[in-house]
C-alpha positions in Angstrom: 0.0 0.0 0.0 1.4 3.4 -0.6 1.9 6.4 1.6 -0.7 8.1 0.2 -3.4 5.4 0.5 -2.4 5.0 4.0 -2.8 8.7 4.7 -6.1 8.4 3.0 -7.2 5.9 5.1 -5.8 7.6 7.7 -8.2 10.5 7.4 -11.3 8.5 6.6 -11.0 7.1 10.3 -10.9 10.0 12.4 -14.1 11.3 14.3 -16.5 13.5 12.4 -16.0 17.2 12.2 -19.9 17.6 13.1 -22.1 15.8 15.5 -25.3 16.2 13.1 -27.5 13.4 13.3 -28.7 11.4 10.0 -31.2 14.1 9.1 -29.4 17.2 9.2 -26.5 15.5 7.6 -28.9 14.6 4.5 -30.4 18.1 4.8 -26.2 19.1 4.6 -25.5 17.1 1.4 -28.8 18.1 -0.5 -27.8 22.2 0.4 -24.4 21.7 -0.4 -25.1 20.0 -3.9 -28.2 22.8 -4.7 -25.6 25.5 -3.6 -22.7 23.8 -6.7 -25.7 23.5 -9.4 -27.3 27.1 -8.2 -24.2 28.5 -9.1 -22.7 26.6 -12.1 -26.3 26.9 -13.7 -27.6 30.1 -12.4 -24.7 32.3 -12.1 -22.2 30.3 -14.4 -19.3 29.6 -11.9 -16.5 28.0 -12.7 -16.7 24.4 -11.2 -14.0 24.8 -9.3 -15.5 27.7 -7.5 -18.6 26.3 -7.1 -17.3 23.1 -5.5 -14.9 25.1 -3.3 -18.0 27.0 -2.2 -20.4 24.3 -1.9 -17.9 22.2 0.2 -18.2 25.2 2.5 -21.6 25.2 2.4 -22.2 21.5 3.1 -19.6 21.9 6.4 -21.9 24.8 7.5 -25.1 23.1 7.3 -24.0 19.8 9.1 -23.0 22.0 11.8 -18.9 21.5 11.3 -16.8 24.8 12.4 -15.8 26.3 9.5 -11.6 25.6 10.2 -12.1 22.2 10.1 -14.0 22.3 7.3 -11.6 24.2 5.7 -9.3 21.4 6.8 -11.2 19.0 4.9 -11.6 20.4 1.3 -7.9 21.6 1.3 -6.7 18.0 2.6 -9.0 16.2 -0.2 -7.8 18.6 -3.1 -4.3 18.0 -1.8 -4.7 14.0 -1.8 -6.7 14.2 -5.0 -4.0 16.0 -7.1 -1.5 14.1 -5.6 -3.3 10.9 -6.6 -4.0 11.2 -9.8 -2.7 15.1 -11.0 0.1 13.5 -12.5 -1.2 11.0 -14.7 -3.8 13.4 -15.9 -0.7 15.4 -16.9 0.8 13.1 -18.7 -2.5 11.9 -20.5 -2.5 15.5 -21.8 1.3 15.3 -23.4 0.0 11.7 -24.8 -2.5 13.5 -26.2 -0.8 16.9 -27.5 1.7 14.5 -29.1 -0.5 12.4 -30.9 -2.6 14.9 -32.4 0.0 17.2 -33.3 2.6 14.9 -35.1 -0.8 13.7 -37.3 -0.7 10.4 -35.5 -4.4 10.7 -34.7 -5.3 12.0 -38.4 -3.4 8.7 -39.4 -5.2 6.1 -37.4 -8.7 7.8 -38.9 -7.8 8.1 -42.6 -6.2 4.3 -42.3 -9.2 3.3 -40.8 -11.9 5.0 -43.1 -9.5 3.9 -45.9 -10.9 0.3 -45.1 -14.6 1.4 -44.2 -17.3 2.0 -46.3 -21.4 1.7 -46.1 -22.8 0.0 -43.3 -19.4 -0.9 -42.0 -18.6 2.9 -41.0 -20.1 3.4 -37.9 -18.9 0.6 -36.9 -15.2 2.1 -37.8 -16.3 5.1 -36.2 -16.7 3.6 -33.3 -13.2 2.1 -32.9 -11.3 5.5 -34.1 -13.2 6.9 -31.4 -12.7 4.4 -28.7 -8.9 4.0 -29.3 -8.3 7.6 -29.8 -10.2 8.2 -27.3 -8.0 5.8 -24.4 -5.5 8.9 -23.7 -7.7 11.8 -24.3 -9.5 14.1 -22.4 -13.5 13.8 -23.5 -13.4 17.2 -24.4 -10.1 16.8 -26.7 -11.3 13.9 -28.2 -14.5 15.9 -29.3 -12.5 18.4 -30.6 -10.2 16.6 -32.4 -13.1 14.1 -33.8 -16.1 15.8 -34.6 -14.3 17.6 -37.7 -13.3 14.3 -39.1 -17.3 12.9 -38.5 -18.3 15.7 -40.1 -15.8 15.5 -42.9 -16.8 11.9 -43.5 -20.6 12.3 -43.0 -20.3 15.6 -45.9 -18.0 13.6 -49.0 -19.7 10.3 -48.0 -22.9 11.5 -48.2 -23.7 9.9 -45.4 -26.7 10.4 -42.2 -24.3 12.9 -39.6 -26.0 10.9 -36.6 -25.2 7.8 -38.3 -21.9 8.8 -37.7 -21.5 10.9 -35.1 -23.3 9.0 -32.7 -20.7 6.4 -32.6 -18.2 8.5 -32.6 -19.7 10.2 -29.0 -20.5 6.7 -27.6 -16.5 5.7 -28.0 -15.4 8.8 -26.5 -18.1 8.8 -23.6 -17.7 5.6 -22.7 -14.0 5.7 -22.4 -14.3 8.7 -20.9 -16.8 7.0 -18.2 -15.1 3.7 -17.7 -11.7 3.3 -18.6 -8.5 4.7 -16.7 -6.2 7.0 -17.3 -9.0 8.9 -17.7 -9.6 11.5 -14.3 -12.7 10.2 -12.6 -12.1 6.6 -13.1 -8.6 7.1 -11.2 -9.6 9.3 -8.8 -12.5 6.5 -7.4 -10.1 4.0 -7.8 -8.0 5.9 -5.4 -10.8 6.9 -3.4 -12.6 3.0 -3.1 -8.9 1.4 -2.9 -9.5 -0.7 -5.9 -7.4 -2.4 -8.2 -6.6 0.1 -11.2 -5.1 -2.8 -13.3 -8.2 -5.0 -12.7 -10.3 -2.4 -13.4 -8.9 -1.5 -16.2 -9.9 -5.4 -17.5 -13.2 -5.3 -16.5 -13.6 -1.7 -17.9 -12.9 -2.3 -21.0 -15.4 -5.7 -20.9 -18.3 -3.8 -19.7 -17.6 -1.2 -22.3 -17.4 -3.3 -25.5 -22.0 -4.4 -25.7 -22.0 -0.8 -24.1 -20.9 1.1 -26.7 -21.8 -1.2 -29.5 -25.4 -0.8 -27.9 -25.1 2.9 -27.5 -23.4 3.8 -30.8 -23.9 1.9 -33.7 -27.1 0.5 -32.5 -28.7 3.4 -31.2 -27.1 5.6 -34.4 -30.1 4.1 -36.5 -33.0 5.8 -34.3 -31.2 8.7 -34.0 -30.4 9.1 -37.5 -34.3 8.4 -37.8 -35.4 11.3 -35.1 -32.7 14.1 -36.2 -31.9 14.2 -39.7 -29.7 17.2 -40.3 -26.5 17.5 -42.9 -23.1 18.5 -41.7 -23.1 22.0 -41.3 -20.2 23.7 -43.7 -19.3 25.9 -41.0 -17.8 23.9 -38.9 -15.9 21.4 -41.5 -12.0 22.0 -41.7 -10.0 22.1 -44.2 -6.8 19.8 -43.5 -3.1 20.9 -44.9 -1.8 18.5 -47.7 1.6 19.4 -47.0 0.9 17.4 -43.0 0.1 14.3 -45.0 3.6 13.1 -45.6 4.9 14.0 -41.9 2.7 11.2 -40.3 4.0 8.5 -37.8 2.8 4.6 -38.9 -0.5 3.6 -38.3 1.4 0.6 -36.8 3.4 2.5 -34.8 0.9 4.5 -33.6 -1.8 2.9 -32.4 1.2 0.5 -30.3 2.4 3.4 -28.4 -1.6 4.4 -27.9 -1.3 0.6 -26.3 1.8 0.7 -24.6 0.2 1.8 -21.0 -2.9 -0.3 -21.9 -0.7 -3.1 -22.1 1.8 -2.8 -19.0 -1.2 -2.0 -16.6 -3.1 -5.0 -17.9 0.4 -7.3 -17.4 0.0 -5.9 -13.8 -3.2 -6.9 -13.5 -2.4 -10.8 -14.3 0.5 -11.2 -12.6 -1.3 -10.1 -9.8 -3.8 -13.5 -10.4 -1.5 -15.5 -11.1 1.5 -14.7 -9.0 -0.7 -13.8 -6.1 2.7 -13.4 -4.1 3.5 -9.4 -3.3 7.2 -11.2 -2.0 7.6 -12.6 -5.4 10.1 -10.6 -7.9 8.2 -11.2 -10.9 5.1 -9.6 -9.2 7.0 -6.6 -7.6 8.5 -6.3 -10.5 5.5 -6.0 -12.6 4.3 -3.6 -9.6 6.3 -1.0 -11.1 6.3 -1.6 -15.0 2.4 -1.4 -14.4 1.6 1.3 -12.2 -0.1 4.1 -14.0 2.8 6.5 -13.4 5.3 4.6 -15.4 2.9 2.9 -17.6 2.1 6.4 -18.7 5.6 8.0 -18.3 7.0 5.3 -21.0 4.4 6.2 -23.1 4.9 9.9 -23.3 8.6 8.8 -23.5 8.5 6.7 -26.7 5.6 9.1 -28.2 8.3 11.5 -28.4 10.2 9.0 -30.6 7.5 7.2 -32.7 5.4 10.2 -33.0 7.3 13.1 -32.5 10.4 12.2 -34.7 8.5 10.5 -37.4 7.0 13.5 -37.9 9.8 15.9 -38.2 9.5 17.3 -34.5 12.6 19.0 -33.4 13.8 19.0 -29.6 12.5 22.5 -29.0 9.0 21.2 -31.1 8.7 18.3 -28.4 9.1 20.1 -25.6 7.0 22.6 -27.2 4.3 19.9 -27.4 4.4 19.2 -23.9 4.8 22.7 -22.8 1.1 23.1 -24.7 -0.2 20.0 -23.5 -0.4 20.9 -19.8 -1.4 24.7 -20.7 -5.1 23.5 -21.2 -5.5 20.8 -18.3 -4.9 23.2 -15.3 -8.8 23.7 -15.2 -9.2 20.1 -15.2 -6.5 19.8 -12.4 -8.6 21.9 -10.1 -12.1 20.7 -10.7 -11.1 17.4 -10.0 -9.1 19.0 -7.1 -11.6 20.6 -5.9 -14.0 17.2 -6.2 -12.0 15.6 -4.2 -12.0 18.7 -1.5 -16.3 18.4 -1.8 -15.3 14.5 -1.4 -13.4 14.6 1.5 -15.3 17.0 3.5 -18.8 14.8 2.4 -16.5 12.0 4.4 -15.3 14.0 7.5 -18.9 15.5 7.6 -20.1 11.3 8.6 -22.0 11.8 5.5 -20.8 8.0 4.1 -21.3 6.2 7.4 -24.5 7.7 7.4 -25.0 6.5 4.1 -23.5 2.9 5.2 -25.8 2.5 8.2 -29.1 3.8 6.5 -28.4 1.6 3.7 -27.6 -1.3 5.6 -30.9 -2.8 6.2 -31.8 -2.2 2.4 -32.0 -4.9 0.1 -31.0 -2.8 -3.0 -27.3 -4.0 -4.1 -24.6 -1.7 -3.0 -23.4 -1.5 -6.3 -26.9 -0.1 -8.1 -26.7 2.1 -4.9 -23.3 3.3 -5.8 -24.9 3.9 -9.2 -28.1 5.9 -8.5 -25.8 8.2 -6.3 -23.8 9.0 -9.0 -27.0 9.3 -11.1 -28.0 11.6 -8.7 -25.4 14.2 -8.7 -24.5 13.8 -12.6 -27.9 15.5 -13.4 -27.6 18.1 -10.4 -24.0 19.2 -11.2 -23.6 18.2 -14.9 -20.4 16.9 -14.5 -19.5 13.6 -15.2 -16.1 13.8 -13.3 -17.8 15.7 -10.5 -20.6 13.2 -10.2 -17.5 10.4 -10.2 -15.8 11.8 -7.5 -18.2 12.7 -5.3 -19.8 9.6 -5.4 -16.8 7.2 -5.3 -16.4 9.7 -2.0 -20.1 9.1 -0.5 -20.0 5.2 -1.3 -16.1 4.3 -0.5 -17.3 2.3 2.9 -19.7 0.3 0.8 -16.2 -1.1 -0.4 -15.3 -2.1 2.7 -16.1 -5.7 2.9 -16.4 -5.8 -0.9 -13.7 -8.4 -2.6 -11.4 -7.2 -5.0 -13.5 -7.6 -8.2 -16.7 -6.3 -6.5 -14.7 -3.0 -5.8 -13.3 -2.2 -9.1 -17.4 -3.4 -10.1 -18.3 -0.7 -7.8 -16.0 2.2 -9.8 -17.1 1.0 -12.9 -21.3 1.3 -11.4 -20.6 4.8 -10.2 -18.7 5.7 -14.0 -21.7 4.4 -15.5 -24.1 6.3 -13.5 -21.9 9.6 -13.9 -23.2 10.1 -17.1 -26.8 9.5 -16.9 -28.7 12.0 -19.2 -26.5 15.1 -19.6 -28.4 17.9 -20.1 -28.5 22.1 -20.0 -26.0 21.7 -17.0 -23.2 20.0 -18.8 -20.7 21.9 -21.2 -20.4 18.6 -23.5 -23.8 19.2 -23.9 -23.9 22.2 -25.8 -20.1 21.2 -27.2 -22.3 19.1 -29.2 -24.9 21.0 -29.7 -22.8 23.9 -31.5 -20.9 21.2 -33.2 -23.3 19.7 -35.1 -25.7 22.5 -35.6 -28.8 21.3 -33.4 -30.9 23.2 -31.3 -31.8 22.2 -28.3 -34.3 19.6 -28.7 -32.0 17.6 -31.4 -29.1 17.5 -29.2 -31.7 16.1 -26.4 -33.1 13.3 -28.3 -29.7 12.3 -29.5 -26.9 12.6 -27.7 -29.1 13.1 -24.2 -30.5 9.6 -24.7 -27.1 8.3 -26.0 -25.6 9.0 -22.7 -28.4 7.3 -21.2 -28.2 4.6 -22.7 -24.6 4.5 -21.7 -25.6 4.6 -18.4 -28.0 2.4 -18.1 -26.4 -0.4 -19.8 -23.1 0.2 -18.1 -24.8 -0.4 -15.2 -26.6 -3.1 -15.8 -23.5 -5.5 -17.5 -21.6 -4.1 -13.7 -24.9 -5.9 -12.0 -25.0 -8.9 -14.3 -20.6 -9.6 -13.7 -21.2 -9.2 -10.1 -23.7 -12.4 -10.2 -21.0 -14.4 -12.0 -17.9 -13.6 -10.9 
């Protein structure tokens, strides 16, 4: 166990900062989240302030004196960063790197090279899903709704047909599948195994986003049935074309973390020995840290050279990478701080003792809590965090595949039916040139759908395994 997951612990077991009972405490949590929506919605805060704020307003109503509620949020955005700030990091150089030296323009052109008719949502799907394993949602929108476009204008075909899929790749990676923030930061918050949720991530994604994206594509191609607005439809430099690294080559180094945190994960079952070398061995080659560090590492080599990149035009790449992610940095920061003080408040013992007695799973309870504050707050990674916070001692007696079960239910229920409150929302929205009602009725009940049948292939595993 490491230092920081002891400390973590550590502050999970001290006495509550408030003496509230169960009531006052629920009373707390339902102000606190009204006060983060109120302002994101109403008065469009930053997220970051808003949580900062509403963690200070949930310590007030459960009755907590305000310095140690202070303590709280500033000692869960502390732990928070520190867990997971710096593979978010270097997720964003994976990222900067791949799009700029044309890597991710390679994989899609290769790709669509070999795709055609009823085949390409189906290859629309994958770019997105691959592409989308060390991207931020909101890069991988912006780097792949031009290219659906593109393809959905020359191929004459349906721009829901294809853009669907496309959204259902990213969103589900996005929900499910580490490095991305919120998975990480409830792994570190439930104790789970990252490698072994990783595995079962990625087989509760696959019949989710086949469901969800080329499925779904057909009704929604049915309901909204729009062209590919000219406006938004780039033109790409020929002269880029010839500067590309491999597809090959590419898509390996996209792998290469994938890979070493998976060999983690089955060493783990079947060394089963933390003595063993081969197993501490494998400790380090597949903790996220240096699974992601070699990446970035040999990026700069198979993507960066390949495509003509200079030293100073790497470390110009990186330098630009990390510009846009300090926003991210602090919501999820700041999550954690709303996280941690929801924890010191006695808000998940509460939780743990009134749900006790209940007969409803504790991993479809895990989910409708995330549910719950995906559609107050809009945020996927908020809702992720917050709940991986307010359902952590529902891990407690859990084994180790029902915890990393329990991330993957609360990532599923993070992002239930995103709406007027969520900026992906109108990302799309702008994107593809619907109005409000379009965007609803397509990528609204898209995310559903990836809610609701992440969910339910979480509560189907946990029966047989």
């Amino acid at each position: 166990m490491t230092r920081l997951s002891v400390e973590m612990l550590a502050a999970d077991a001290v006495e509550p900062i408030t003496s509230a009972g169960h009531a006052q405490l629920g009373i707390a949590v339902l102000a606190g989240i009204a006060v983060i929506v109120l302002l994101i919605t109403r008065f469009r805060l930053h997220a970051f302030l808003a949580l900062t704020i509403g963690s200070l307003a949930l310590g007030a109503f459960a009755g907590a004196p305000l310095d140690k509620a202070i303590a709280s949020f500033t000692a869960g955005l502390g732990s928070t960063v520190a867990g997971v700030g710096v593979l978010i990091a270097l997720g964003a150089i994976l990222g900067k790197l791949l799009a700029d030296s044309g890597g991710a323009d390679q994989i899609v052109d290769t790709i669509l090279a070999k795709a055609g008719g009823r085949s390409m949502p189906w290859a629309m799907v994958l770019i997105a899903s691959v592409i989308g394993l060390p991207l931020f949602f909101e890069v991988g929108i912006v780097l792949l709704i031009p290219v659906v476009l593109m393809v959905a204008k020359r191929g004459n075909y349906s721009l829901m047909r294809i853009g669907v899929p496309a959204l259902a790749g990213l969103s589900v990676m996005h929900a499910l599948i580490p490095p991305h923030p919120g998975p990480l930061a409830a792994i570190d918050t439930v104790k789970a195994n990252l490698g072994l949720t990783l595995a079962l991530g990625i087989l509760v994604a696959v019949p989710t986003v086949i469901i969800a994206g080329p499925l779904f594509s057909r009704f929604a191609a049915r309901w909204v049935d729009v062209p590919a607005p000219d406006r938004m439809i780039p033109q790409r430099p020929s002269e880029d074309l010839e500067k590309r690294p491999g597809f090959g080559v590419t898509v390996a180094t996209i792998m290469l973390p994938v890979a070493m945190m998976l060999s983690k994960a089955l060493v783990d079952i079947v060394v089963d020995d933390p003595t063993h070398l081969v197993q501490r061995v494998f400790d380090v080659v597949g903790s996220p840290l240096i699974a992601l560090l070699a990446a970035v590492i040999v990026g700069m080599f198979t993507l960066g050279r390949p495509a003509g990149f200079s030293k100073e035009r790497i470390s110009g790449a990186v330098e630009k990478g990390l510009m846009p992610i300090a926003g991210i940095l602090l919501i999820v920061g700041a999550g954690g701080g709303f996280k941690q003080t929801l924890i010191d408040s006695g808000v998940g013992q509460m939780i743990l003792e009134i749900s006790k007695d209940w007969s409803i799973p504790a991993l479809l309870l895990a989910w409708l809590i995330a549910v719950a504050i995906r559609l107050a707050t809009g945020s996927a990674t908020v809702a992720t965090i917050s709940a991986a916070g307010l359902a952590a001692p529902l891990a407690a007696d859990m084994s180790t595949t029902h915890t990393a079960l329990l991330v993957l239910a609360i990532g599923a229920g993070s992002v239930f039916f995103s709406h007027v409150n969520d900026a992906g929302f109108w990302l799309v929205k702008e994107y593809f040139g619907l109005d409000v009602g379009q965007t609803v009725k397509t990528w609204s009940v898209m995310e559903t759908i990836i809610s609701v049948v992440g969910g339910g292939v979480v509560l189907l595993l946990s029966l047989v395994i």
